[in-house]
C-alpha positions, 0 to 999 in steps of 0.5 A: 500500500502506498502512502497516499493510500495508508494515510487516507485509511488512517485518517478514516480511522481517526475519524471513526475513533474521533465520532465515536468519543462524540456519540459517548459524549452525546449519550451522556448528556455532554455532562463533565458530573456523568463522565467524572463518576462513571468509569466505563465512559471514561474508559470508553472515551479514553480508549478512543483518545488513545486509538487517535494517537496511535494511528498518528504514527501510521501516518507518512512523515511526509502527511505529518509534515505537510499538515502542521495545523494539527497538533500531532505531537501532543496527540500522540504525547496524550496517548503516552500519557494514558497508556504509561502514566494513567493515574496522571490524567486530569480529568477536565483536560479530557473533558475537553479534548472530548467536548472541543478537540476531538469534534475540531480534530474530526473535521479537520481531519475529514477536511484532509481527507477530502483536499489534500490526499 
């Protein structure tokens, strides 16, 4: 598989990941309470941050490159964080990146998708 085509296929997957944590959000009323006090949506959620991060380091160095407007670096720092040093985590700065990252990062990403592959 060529480049072109690997990052069209991982951007496809950030975009599911990113809709995803979207619907998990929704379906718990957009409320920071209800994310704080139920670990099973955190987790839900989390693992999606997660997957993000480790399919920025399938994408060509030359796609990374190409498209500084998205913050790569500290996508994939999150997903270290939370696969090496869980008990870190701050809880709001997930909040947000769930309720105002990751929708902006979907449609950047979709936007890529449709433009610049």
């Amino acid at each position: 598989m060529n480049d072109q085509n690997r990052n069209h296929d991982t951007l496809k997957k950030m975009v599911e990941y990113c809709k995803d944590a979207e619907s998990f959000t929704e379906r718990c009323g957009y409320d920071f309470e209800n994310y704080k006090s139920d670990t099973m949506f955190q987790y839900a959620c989390n693992m999606c941050i997660m997957q993000i991060g480790e399919l920025v380091h399938r994408l060509s160095d030359e796609f990374i490159e190409k498209n500084p407007q998205i913050p790569w670096h500290a996508i994939r720092a999150m997903r270290n964080l939370y696969a090496h040093e869980y008990e870190k985590i701050d809880l709001k700065i997930v909040w947000e990146t769930l309720t105002k990252r990751i929708p902006e990062l979907r449609k950047q990403l979709e936007n890529m998708m449709d433009t610049s592959l």
